[in-house]
C-alpha positions as CSV (number, residue, x, y, z in Angstrom):
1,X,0.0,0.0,0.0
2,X,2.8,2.5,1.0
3,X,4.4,2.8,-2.4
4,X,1.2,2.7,-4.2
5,X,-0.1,5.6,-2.1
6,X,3.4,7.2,-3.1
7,X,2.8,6.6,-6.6
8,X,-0.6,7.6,-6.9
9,X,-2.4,4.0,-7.9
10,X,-5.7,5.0,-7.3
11,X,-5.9,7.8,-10.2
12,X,-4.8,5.3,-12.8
13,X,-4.3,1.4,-13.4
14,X,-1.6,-0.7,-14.2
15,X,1.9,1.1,-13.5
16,X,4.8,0.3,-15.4
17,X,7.7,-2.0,-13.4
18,X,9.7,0.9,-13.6
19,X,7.6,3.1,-12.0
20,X,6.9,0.3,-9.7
21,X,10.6,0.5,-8.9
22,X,11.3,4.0,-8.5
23,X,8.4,4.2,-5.9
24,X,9.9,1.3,-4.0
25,X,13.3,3.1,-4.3
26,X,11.9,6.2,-2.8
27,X,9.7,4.5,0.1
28,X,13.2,2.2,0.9
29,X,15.6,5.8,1.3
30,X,13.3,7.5,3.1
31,X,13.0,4.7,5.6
32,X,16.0,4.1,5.2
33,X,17.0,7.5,6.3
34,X,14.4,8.9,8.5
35,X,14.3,5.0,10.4
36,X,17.3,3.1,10.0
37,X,15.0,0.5,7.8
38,X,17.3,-0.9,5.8
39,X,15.1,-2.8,2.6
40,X,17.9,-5.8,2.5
41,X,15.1,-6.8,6.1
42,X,11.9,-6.3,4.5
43,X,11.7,-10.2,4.3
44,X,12.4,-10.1,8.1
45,X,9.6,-10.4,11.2
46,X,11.5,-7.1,12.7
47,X,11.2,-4.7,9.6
48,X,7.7,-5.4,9.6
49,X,7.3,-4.5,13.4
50,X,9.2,-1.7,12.7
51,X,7.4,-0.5,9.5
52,X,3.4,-1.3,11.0
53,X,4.1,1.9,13.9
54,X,2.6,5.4,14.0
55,X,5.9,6.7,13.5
56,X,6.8,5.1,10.3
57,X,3.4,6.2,8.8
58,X,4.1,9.5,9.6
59,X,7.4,8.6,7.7
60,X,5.9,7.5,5.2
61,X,2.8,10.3,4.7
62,X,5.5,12.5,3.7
63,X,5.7,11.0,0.5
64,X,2.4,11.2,-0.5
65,X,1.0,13.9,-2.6
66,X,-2.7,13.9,-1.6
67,X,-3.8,15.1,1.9
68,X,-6.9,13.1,1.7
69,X,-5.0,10.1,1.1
70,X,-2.4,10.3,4.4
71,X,-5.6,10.7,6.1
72,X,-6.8,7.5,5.3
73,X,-3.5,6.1,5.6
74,X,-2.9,7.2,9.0
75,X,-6.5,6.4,10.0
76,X,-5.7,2.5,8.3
77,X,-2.3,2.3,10.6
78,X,-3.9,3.6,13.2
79,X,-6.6,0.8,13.5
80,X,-4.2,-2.0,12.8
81,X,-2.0,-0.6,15.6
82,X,-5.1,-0.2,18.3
83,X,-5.9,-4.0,16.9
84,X,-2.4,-5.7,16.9
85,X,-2.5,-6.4,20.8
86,X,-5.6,-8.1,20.7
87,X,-4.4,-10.7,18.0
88,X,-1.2,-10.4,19.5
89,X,-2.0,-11.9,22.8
90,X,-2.6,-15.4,24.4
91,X,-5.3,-13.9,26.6
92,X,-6.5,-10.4,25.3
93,X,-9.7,-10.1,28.1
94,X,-6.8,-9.9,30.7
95,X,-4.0,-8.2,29.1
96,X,-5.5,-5.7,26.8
97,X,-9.7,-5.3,27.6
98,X,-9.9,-2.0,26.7
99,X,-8.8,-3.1,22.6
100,X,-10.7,-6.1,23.2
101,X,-13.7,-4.5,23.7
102,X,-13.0,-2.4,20.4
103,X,-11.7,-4.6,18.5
104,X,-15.4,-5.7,16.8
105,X,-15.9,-2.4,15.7
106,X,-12.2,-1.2,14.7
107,X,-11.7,-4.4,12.3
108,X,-15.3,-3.8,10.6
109,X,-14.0,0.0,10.4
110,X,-10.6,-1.2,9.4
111,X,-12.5,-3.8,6.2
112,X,-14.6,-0.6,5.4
113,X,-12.0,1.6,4.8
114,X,-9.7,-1.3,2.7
115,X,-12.7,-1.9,0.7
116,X,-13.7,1.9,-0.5
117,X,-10.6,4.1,0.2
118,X,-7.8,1.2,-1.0
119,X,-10.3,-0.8,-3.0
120,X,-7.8,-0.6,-6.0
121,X,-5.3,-2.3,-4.0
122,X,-7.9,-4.8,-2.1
123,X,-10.7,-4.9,-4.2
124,X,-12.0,-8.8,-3.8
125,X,-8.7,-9.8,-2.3
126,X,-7.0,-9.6,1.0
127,X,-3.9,-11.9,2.6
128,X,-4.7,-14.9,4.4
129,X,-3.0,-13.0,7.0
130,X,-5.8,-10.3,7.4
131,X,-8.7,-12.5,6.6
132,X,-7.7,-14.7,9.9
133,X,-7.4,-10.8,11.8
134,X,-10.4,-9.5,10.7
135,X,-12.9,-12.6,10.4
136,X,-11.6,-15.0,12.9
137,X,-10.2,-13.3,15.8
138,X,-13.4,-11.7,16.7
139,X,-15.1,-15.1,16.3
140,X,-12.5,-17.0,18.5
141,X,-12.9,-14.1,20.9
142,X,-17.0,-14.6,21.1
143,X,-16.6,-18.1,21.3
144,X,-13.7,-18.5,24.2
145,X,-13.8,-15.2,25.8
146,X,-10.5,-14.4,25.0
């Protein structure tokens, strides 16, 4: 999503691999620069920790022409962060209630705003991933209590 937002992907379809590339190029030296990301991690469990934060979507919304668009890219990061402890946890009613308790709501908000604002990036088709964080977490949740 970040380099598409950089390169403007909802005005127009298919990109060229170059333009692909030079977005990618940008997003990697400005994290690479304003967060110490290097992209030879992006494969790696801690780049991704490092990249899904507040901070790096701030990073980030500096490369993005439209106001209206880091809007909806800081209101997106800032669901999945207020929703990460909840799928996070082995026991979310005792270590994070308060998230728990939104969680219902913030991943139907979360699903609304993928499927209008980003459609062109998740029109029809989302990871497994975030299928099993927005479907079945809230299920498992009903269903055990935690």
């Amino acid at each position: 999503i970040f380099q598409d937002e950089i390169g403007e992907v909802y005005q127009r379809s298919n990109p060229s691999r170059e333009e692909r590339r030079r977005w990618r190029s940008t997003l990697d030296k400005q994290l690479r620069n304003k967060l110490k990301l290097k992209p030879v991690m992006r494969m790696n469990g801690n780049y991704a920790r490092r990249l899904m934060t507040r901070e790096a979507v701030e990073v980030v919304c500096e490369l993005v022409p439209s106001e209206e668009r880091r809007e909806a890219l800081k209101r997106l990061m800032d669901l999945y962060v207020q929703m990460k402890p909840v799928w996070r946890s082995t026991c979310p009613s005792r270590d994070c209630p308060d998230q728990l308790c939104r969680y219902s709501y913030n991943s139907q908000q979360f699903a609304d705003l993928l499927s209008t604002t980003f459609k062109y990036r998740y029109d029809g088709k989302i990871t497994n991933y975030l299928h099993k964080t927005l479907a079945h977490v809230p299920e498992i949740i009903e269903r055990d209590g935690s």
